[in-house]
C-alpha positions in Angstrom: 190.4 8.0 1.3 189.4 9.2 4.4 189.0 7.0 7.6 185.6 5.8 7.8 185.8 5.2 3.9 188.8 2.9 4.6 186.6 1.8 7.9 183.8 0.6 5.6 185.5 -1.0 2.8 187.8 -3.3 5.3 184.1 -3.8 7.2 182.5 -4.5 3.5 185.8 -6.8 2.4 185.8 -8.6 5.7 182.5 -9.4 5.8 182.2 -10.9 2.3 185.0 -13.3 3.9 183.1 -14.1 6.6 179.7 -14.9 4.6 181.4 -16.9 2.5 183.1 -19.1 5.4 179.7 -18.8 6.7 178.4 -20.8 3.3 180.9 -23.1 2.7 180.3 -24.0 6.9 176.6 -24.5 5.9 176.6 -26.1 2.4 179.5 -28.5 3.4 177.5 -29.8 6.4 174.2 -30.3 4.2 176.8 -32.1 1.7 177.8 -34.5 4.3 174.6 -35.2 6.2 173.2 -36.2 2.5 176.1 -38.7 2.4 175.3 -39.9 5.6 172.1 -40.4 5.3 171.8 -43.6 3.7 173.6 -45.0 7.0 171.9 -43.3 9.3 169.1 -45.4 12.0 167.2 -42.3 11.9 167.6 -40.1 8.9 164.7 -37.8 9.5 166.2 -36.6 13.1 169.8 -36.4 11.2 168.6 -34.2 8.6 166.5 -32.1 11.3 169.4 -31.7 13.5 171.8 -31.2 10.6 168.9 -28.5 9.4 168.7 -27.1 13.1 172.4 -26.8 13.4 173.6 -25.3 10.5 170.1 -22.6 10.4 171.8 -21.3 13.6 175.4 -21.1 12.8 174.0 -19.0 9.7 171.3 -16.9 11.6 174.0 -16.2 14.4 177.0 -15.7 12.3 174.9 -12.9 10.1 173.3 -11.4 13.9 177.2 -11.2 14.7 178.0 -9.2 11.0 174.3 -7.2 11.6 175.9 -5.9 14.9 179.6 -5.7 13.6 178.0 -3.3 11.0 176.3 -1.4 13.4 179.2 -0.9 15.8 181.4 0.3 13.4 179.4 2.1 10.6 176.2 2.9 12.4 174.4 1.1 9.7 174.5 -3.2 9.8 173.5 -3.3 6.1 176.9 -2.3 5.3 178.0 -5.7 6.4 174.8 -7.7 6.2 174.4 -7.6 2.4 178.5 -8.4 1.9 177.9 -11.5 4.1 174.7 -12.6 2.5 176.6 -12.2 -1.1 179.7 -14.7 0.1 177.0 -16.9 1.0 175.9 -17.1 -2.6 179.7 -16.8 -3.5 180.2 -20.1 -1.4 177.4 -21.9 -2.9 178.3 -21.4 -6.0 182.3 -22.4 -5.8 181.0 -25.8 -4.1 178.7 -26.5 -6.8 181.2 -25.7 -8.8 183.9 -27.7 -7.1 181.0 -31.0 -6.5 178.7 -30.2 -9.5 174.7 -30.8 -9.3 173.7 -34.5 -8.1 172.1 -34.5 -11.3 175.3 -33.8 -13.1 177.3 -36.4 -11.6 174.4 -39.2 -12.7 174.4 -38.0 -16.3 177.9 -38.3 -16.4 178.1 -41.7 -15.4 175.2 -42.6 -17.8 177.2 -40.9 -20.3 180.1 -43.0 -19.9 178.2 -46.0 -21.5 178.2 -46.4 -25.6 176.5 -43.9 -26.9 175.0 -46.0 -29.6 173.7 -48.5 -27.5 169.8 -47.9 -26.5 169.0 -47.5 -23.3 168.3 -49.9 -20.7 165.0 -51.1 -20.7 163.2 -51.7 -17.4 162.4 -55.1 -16.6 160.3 -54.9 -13.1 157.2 -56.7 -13.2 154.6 -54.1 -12.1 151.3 -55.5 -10.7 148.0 -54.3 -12.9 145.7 -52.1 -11.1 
């Protein structure tokens, strides 16, 4: 393996890495500014700022790997693309660590009997 071979693949490897801490720094934070948005005062400037926030933590981190790949390879695809796949890798290791929303409610709904019928809604609704 020659040098810039081993070059590129430590570039390709670390990159990967840092997409994916990239991700699991983006997808955590929209994870807990969900939770918190029940408490918030303001929700809609917590989930802009939340939205602000973690859209330039991503854009930056993947300017940094853009340049990074075009320091040491002369091409910032090489580490571009490995950071946008552990992105995706962190997305899907949190869904699979948290599960969908919708997931977690059918789960709860499934706990119930299944042979009793389902629970009929009792609101009054005014006639149009």
């Amino acid at each position: 393996m020659s040098g810039d071979t081993l070059i590129t693949a430590v570039l390709v490897v670390a990159a990967f890495g840092a997409g994916a801490g990239l991700g699991w720094l983006f997808y955590t934070g929209l994870y807990r500014t969900v939770q918190a948005l029940g408490r918030a005062q303001h929700p809609a400037l917590l989930l802009g700022a939340s939205l602000l926030l973690r859209m330039l933590l991503l854009l930056a981190g993947f300017w940094v790997l853009l340049k990074a790949g075009e320091h040491w390879t002369g091409d910032g695809w090489t580490t571009l693309i490995p950071g946008l796949l552990g992105v995706i890798a962190a997305r899907a290791l949190l869904l699979r660590r948290y599960g969908r929303p919708g997931e977690r409610l059918e789960g709860k709904a499934g706990s119930k009997d299944a042979q009793s019928p389902p629970d009929e809604d009792k609101t009054e609704r005014p006639s149009r």
